[in-house]
C-alpha positions in Angstrom: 160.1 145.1 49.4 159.3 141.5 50.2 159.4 140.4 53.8 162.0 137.9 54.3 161.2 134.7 56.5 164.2 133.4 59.5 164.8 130.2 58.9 164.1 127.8 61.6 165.7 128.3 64.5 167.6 125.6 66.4 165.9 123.6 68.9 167.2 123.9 72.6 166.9 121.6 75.7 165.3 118.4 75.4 164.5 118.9 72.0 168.0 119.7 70.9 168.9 116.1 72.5 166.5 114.8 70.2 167.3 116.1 67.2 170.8 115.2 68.0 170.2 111.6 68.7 168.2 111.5 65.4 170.6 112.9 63.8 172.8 110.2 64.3 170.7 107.8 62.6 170.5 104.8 65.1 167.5 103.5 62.9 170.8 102.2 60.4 173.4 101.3 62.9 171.2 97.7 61.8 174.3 97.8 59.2 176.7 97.7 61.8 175.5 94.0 62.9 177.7 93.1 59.5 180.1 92.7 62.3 179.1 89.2 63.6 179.5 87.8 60.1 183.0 87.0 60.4 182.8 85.8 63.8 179.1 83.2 62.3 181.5 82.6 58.9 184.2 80.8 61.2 182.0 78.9 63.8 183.2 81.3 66.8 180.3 83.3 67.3 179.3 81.6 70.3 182.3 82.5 72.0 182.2 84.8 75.2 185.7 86.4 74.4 184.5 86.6 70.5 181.0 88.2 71.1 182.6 90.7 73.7 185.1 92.0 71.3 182.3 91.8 68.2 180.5 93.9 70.2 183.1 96.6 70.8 183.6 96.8 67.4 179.7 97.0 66.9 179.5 99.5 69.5 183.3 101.7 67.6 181.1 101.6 64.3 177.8 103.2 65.3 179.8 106.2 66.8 182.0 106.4 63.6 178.8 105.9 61.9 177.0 108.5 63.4 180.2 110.3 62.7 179.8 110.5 59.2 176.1 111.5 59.4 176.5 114.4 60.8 179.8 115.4 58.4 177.7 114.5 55.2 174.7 116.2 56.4 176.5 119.5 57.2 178.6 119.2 53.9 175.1 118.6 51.8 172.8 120.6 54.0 171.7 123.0 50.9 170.8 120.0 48.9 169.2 118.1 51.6 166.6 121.0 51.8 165.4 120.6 48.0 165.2 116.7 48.8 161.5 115.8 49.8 162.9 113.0 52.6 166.4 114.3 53.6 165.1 118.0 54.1 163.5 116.4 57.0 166.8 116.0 58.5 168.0 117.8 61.7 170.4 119.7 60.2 168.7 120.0 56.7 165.5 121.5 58.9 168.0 124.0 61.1 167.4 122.6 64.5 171.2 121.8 65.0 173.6 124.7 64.1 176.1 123.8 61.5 179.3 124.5 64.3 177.5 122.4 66.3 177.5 119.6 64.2 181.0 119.7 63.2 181.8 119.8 66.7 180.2 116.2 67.1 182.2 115.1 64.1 185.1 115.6 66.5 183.6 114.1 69.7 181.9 110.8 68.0 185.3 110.6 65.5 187.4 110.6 69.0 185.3 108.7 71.0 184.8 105.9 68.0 188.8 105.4 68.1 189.0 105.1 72.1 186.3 102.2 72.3 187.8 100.4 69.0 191.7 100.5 71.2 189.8 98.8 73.9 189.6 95.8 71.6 192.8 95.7 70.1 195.2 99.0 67.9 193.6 96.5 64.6 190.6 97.7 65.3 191.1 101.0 65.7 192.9 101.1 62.4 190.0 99.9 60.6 188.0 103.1 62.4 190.5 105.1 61.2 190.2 104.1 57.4 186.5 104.0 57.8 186.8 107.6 59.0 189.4 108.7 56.1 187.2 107.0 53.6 183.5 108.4 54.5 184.7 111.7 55.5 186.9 112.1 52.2 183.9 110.8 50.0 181.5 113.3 51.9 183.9 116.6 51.0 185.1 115.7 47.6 184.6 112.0 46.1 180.9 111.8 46.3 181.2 113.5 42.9 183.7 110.9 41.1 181.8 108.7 39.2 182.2 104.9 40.2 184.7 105.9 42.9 181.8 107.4 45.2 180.1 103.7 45.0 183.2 102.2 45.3 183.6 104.2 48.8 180.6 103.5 49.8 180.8 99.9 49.3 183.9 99.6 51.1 182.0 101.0 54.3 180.0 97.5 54.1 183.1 95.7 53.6 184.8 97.1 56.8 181.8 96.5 59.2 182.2 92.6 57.4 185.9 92.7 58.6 186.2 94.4 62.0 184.2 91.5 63.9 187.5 89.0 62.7 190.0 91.5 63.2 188.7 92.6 66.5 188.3 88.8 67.7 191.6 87.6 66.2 189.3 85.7 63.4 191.4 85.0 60.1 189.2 86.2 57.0 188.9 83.7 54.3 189.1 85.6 50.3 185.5 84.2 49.4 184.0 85.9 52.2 185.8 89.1 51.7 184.6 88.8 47.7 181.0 87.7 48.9 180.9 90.8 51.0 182.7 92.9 48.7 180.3 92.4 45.9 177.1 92.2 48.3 178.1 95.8 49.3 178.4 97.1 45.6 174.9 95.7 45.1 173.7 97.2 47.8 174.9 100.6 47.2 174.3 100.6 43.3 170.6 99.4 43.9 170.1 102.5 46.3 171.7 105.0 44.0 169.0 103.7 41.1 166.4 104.0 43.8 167.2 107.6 44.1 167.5 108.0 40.6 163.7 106.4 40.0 162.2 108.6 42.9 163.3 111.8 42.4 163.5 111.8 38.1 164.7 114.9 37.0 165.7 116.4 39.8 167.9 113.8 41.1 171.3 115.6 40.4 170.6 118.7 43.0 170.3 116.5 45.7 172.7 113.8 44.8 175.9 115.8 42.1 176.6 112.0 40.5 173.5 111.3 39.6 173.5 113.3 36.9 176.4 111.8 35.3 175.1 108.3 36.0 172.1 106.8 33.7 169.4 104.6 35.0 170.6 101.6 32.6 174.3 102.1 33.6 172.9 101.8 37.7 170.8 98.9 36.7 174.1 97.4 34.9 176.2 97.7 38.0 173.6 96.1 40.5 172.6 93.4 38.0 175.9 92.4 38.0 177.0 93.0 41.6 173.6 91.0 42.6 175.2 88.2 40.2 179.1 88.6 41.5 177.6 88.0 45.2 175.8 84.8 44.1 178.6 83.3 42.4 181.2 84.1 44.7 179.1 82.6 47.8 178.4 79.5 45.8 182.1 79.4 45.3 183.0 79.3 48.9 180.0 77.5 49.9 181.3 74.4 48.0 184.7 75.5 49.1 183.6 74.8 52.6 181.5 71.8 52.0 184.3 70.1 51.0 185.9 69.6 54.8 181.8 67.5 55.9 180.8 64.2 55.1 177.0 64.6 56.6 174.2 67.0 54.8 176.3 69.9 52.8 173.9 72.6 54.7 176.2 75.2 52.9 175.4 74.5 49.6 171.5 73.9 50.4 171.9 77.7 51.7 172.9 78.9 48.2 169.0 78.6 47.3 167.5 80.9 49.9 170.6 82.8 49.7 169.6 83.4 45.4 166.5 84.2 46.4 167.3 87.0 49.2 168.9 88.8 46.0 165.6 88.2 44.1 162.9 89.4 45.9 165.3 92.7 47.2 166.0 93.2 43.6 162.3 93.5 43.1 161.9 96.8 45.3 165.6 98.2 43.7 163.6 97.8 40.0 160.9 99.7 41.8 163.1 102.3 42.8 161.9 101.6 46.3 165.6 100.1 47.6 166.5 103.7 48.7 166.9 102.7 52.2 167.9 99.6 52.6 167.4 99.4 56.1 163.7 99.9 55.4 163.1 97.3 52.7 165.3 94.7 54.9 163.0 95.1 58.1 159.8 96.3 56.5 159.6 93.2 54.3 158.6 90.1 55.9 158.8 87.7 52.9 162.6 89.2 53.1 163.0 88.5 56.9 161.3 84.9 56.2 164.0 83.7 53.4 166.7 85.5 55.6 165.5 83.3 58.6 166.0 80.4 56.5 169.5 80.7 55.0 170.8 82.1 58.6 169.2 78.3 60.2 170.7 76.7 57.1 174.0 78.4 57.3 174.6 78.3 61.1 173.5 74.2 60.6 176.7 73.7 57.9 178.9 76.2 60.7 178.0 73.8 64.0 176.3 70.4 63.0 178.1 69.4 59.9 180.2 66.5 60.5 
């Protein structure tokens, strides 16, 4: 007979702290500062009353955030192990017990409701959908085709809209279509990431993936990547129409094309599989982003 191996055990004391904050993924709560786009978008971000409540919601999201982690990594723990990043994963590597880390769905779920209420009930109810959605797509619609990016997507979308909703900020359609379509590229171009690094054996860490084809991925971020332009362009002119000085708005639609251009390059790469990574790791990224934020906060506060 073959001697069979433990697995790892769980780590304990300062280590289990560890593993627990890591598990929660603070390295993407970078996504959550979506939530000062409303709040930039109408001109109010420099508003005490409007940052305090944008950062409530900022602070709501990284514990519903961190919720969803740790349900998605218990639900998917088998396949994280045959994954050659995600087996790396606290959970995926054993050194937080599975009851624990439902137990912290509970805690972080709770405690991500009770800091969204201290803004306003608004809030909270766009915790609670986050919640519904991303724990719903973790147990059974990860596997639907088109509704498991569509999910997804919608995360990005709500992190858009809580910073207005939590600061009492009206939400104009073109930035809700920008945003919308922004978030499908996004997702889309990490799902053919995935696809691109992992080949063949893509579908036992990732179910859909096997349904999906590389061309049909491409197809949906191509044209997400092209929605997003359009739609910003749209509402760009839309609000250039209210200034008679330099329409900084519409000079940010060039750096704005090219943001979508040079990410594009790393999703063609199949290197877009965190997009957290790509956004901070590149500096010819951060560089164009630098310039459309200056040109877009200039049409926001100095067009006249």
């Amino acid at each position: 007979m073959g001697v069979q191996h433990a697995g790892p055990a769980p780590a304990s004391g300062v280590k289990l702290v560890r593993a627990l904050v890591r598990e929660a993924r603070p390295k993407q709560w970078v996504k959550n500062f979506l939530v000062l786009t409303a709040p930039l978008a109408a001109g109010r971000i420099n508003e005490s009353a409007v940052l305090s409540a944008s950062g409530i919601a900022f602070a709501a999201f990284c514990l519903a955030a961190a919720a969803v982690y740790y349900a998605n990594d218990a639900l998917d723990v088998e396949a994280d192990r045959m994954h050659p990043k995600k087996r790396h994963r606290p959970i995926a590597a054993g050194l937080i017990p599975i009851p624990l880390a439902w137990g912290m769905v509970v805690v972080l779920s709770v405690a991500a409701l009770g800091v969204a209420l201290a803004a306003n009930p608004a809030t909270a109810a766009v915790i609670a959908v986050y919640l519904a959605m991303h724990l719903s797509y973790s147990a059974w619609f990860k596997h639907i085709l088109v509704l498991d990016l569509a999910l997804v997507a919608g995360g990005f979308l709500l992190r858009a809209m809580i910073g207005g909703v939590a600061a009492g900020i009206g939400l104009s359609q073109w930035f809700l279509l920008t945003t919308a379509f922004g978030s499908l590229f996004m997702v889309a171009g990490k799902r053919h990431s995935e696809m691109i690094l992992m080949g063949e054996a893509a579908a036992t860490t990732r179910k859909s993936l096997a349904a999906y084809s590389e061309s049909y991925l491409r197809f949906v971020w191509q044209m997400a990547a092209g929605l997003t332009i359009l739609t910003y362009a749209l509402w760009a002119f839309n609000l250039s129409q209210h200034t008679s000085g330099v329409n900084w708005h519409e000079i940010s639609i060039v750096p704005w094309s090219f943001l979508f251009l040079r990410y594009a390059m790393f999703v063609d790469a199949g290197s877009a599989g965190e997009p957290e990574d790509v956004l901070l790791g590149d500096r010819v990224i951060m560089a164009i982003a630098a310039i459309w934020l200056a040109c877009f906060a200039l049409g926001v506060f100095y067009a006249s």
